[in-house]
N, C-alpha and C positions, 0 to 999 in steps of 0.2 A: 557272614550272615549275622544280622544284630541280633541280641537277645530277645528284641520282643516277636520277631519273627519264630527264632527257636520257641521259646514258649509259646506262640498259636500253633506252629508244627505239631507240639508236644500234647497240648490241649485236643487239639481233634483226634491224634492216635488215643489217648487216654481214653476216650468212649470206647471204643474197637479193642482195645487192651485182652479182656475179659472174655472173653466170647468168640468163638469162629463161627462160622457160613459154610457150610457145604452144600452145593445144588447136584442136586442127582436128574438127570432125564437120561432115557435111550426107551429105544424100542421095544414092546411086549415082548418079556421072556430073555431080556438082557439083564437081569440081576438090580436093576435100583432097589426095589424093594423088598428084597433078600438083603442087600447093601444096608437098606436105610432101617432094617430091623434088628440087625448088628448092632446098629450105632447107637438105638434106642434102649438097648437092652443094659442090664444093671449088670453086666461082665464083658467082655468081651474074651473071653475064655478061647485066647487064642492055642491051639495046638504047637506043643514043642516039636514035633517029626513034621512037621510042613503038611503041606496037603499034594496027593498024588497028581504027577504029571509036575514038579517044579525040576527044576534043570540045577545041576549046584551053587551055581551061582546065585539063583533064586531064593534058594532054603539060605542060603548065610544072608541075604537082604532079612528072609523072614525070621531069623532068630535073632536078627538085632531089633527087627521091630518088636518080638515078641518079650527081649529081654528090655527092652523102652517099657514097653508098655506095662511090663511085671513090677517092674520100681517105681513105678508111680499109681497116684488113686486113680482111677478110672471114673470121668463124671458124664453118665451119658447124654447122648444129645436129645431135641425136643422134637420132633417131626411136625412139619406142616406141608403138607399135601395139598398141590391144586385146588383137587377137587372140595376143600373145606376152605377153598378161599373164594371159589364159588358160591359153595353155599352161604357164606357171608353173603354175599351180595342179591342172593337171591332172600335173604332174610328180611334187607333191606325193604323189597318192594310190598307194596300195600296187598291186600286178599285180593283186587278184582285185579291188580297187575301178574301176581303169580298166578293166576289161574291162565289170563291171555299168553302166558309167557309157557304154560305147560299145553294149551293148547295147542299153541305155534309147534311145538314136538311131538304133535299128535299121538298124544297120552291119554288113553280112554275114558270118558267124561267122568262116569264113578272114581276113578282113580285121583281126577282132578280135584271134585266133590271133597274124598278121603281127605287129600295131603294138606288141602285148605283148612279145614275145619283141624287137622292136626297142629299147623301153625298158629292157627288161633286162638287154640286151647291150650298144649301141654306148650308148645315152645311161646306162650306170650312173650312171657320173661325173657328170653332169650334173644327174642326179635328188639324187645325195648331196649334190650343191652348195646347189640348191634350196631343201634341207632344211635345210642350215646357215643360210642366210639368214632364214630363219623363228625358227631357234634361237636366233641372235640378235636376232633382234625386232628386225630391217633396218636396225641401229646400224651408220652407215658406218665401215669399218677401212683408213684410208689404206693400212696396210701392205699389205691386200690390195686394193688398190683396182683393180690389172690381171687378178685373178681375177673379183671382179664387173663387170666393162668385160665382160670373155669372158663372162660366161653371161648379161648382157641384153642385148647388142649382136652376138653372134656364135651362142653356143649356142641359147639361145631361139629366135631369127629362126629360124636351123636346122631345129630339130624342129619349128617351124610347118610351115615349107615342106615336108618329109616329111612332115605330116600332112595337107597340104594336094592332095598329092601325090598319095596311098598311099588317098585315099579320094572318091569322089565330089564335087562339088560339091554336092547336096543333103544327101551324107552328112557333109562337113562346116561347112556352114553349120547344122545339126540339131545337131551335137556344141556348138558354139561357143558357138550361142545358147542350149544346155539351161546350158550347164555358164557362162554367162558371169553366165545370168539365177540361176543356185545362188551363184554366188561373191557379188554382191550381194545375195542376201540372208542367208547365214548362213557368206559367208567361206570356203566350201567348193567346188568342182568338182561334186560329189557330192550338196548336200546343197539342197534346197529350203526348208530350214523356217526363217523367217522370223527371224532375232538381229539388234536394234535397234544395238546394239554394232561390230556388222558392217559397217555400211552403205555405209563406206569402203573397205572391203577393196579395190576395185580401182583404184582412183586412188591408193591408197595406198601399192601396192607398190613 
């Protein structure tokens, strides 16, 4: 292998270096987010006697993990949740498009009325932010890099939870899954029709 080869090798792990990936899914009441609350948290304050029901063999995997994990600083991880990468993209679209788009999930007109005039107002700033992030085609800018910390770890979360809030349970699981199964396939909140292009949009934001 020549060296300039080793060096582009070496140059692309360098980004990746720093930082792990964990993806959590499974099924309602399968522990992801018990899992991904863990991970979030400033301890992970693992128990020395193991937890009930481990086999022996078990508990000695879990006491070497526990003793890993005692001798080093623990720095926890960041959570990003679907559903606030939805809401991204539902931030994206203009007042008369989220309103057609909460309509299509047959969300009670008053309610539609509410969340609009709520976008408009307390989340402007949030929505212009959004926008900028797209503008630049999600090129990280150190300089602003405590402006994007706030709108996918603070703002985002936010405006889920008031939407989460502010509308049914059926009415927003019906928003989520219209607009999450649009965003996969043409990139859009809004839009169903099928761009191969796209396909990444939501993991990739």
């Amino acid at each position: 292998m020549s060296h300039e080869t080793t060096a582009a090798i070496a140059s692309i792990y360098q980004e990746t270096k720093d930082f792990l990936i964990i993806g959590l899914t499974g099924r309602t009441g399968s522990g992801c987010t018990t899992a991904a609350d863990k991970l979030t948290s400033s301890s992970l304050n693992i128990p020395g006697d193991g937890y009930d029901g481990l086999t022996e063999n078990e508990l000695k995997k879990h006491r070497i993990i526990k003793r890993y994990n005692d001798s080093s600083d623990w720095v926890p991880f960041y959570k990003i949740e679907v559903s606030g990468l939805i809401t991204f993209h539902l931030l994206l679209l203009s007042a008369g498009e989220l309103g057609a788009c909460l309509r299509e999930s047959l969300i009670a007109e008053n309610t539609v009325a509410s969340v609009i005039s709520k976008f408009e107002s307390d989340y402007a700033v949030v929505r212009s932010a959004a926008v900028e992030r797209i503008k630049y085609k999600f090129k990280f800018d150190r300089e602003n890099a405590a402006a994007w910390y706030a709108l996918y770890f603070e703002d985002i979360p936010a405006i889920t939870r008031y939407l989460r809030n502010a509308l049914t349970k059926s009415e927003f699981t019906n928003l989520y899954q219209r607009a999450g199964d649009n965003v996969r396939a043409s990139g859009c909140a809004n839009n169903s029709e099928f761009k191969a292009d796209e396909i990444f949009s939501s993991p990739g934001i």
